[in-house]
Residue, then its C-alpha position, 0 to 999 in steps of 0.5 A: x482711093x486713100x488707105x490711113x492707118x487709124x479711123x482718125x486719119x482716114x476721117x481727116x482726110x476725108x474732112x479734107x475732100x470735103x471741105x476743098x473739093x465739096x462736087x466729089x462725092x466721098x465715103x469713110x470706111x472704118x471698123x467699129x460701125x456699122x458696115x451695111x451703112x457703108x454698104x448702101x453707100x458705096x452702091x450709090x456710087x462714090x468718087x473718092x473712098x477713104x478707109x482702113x485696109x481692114x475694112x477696105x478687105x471687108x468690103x471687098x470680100x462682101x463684093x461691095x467695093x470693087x477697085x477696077x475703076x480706081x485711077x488714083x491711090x494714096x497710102x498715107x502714113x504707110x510706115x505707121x500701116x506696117x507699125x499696126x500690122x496692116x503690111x498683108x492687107x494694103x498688099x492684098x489691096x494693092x494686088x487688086x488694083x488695075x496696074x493703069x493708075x497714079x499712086x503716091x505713097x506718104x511716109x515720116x520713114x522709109x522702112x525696107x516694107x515701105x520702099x520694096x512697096x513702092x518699088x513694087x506697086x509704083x512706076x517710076x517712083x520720086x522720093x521728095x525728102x522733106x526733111x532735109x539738113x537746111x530745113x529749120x529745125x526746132x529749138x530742141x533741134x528737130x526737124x520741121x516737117x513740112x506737110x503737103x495740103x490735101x488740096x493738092x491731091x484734089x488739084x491733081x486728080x481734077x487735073x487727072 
């Protein structure tokens, strides 16, 4: 399961698996559309579901998603989760979860919610910085972000 913060992230990532792991079967769960679409969709099973933290509550709460089996969690952009107020949703998320699984946050921040998340929800956790002072910075003397391929989350759970 991933959480995004926007329909537009989740929507992308979902883009992602499809295009680097077409054999996973995938669903997009966002507010503003219709919600038994994606009802009947999850009762025929799904691999990797993606959504907002809104809707992903919605669908919990109707007994349409049930998170049991989830065996790995992605939160992307969680600082930007706790910049549109998500902060109680992704925890009552996470609260559901079975504690036997792999998680990986990603964050451009690491907000005190976002590090006391992952000391919480995460065992043994490793913080990569990606910004570092001996990256290449550009010419208004920014960072380069450098940006982790969401094939390499399909890698890791074929591998899982």
């Amino acid at each position: 399961m991933v959480l995004a913060p926007t329909r537009e992230l989740a929507k992308q990532v979902e883009r992602e698996f499809m295009e680097s792991a077409p054999m996973l079967s995938t669903i997009c769960v966002y507010g503003g559309v219709s919600i038994s679409t994606q009802q009947r969709q999850l009762q025929r099973g799904v691999d990797i579901a993606v959504g907002t933290p809104g809707r992903i509550i919605d669908l919990i709460d109707r007994g349409s998603l049930n998170l049991q089996d989830v065996r790995f969690l992605v939160l992307d952009e969680a600082d930007q989760m706790l910049a549109v107020g998500f902060e109680e949703d992704v925890e009552r998320i996470l609260e559901q979860l079975p504690k036997k699984r792999q998680g990986m946050l990603f964050s451009a921040t690491m907000p005190a919610w976002v590090k006391n998340l992952s000391r919480k929800y995460l065992r043994d956790p490793l913080t990569i910085d990606l910004v570092h002072p001996c990256f290449p910075k550009t010419h208004g003397g920014q960072n380069v972000h450098w940006m982790l391929s969401m094939w390499w989350l399909c890698v890791i759970i074929n591998l899982g």
